[in-house]
N, C-alpha and C positions, 0 to 999 in steps of 0.2 A: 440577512439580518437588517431589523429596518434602522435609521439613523439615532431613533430613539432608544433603542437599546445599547447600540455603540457607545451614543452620551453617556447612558447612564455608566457603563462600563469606566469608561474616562472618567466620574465622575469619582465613581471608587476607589479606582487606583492612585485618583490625584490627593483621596482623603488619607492614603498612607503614609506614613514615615518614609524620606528619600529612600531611606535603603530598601525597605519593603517591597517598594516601587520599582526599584530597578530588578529585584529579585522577580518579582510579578511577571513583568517584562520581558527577561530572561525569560524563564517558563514559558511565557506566551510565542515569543519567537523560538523554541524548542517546536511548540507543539501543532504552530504553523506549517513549519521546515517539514514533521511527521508528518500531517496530512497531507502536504502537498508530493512526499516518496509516495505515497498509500498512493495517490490519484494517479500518478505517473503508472507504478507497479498493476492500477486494475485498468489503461489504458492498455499496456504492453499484451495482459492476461487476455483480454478481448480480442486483441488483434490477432493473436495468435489460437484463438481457441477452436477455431474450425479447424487450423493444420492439427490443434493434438490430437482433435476428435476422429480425424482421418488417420492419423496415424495408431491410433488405438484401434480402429475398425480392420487398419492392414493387419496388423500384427496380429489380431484374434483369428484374420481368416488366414494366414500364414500359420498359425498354431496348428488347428483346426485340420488344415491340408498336411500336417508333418514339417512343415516346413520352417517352424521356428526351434531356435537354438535356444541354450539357457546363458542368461546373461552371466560375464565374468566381472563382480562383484570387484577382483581383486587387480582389475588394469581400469581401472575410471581413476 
């Protein structure tokens, strides 16, 4: 975001009523906090997406060969 949109942003918020403002505010530091889980959550999902991919590739050829069981839904 280039500086001039930040200002004007500041600019808005600073045109509200205090309480407005701080309400604004709130929100915005909510919606921070969210995208910075989000970023974390699709870092963790990459790092790990070759092992699922692997283990999805085991498991079909373990099917395939007889060799897979059925999941018990009812001990997780």
């Amino acid at each position: 975001m280039s500086r001039e949109n930040i200002a004007t942003v500041i600019k808005i918020i600073e045109s509200l009523p205090d309480a407005q403002q701080e309400r604004v505010i709130e929100h915005l530091r909510e919606y921070i906090l969210d995208l910075e889980d989000e970023l974390q959550w699709d870092k963790a999902f990459q790092k790990s997406q070759s092992k699922l991919v692997a283990a999805a590739k085991l498991a079909k050829q373990q099917i395939s060969q007889g060799q897979g069981t059925p999941m018990d839904y009812d001990r997780l």
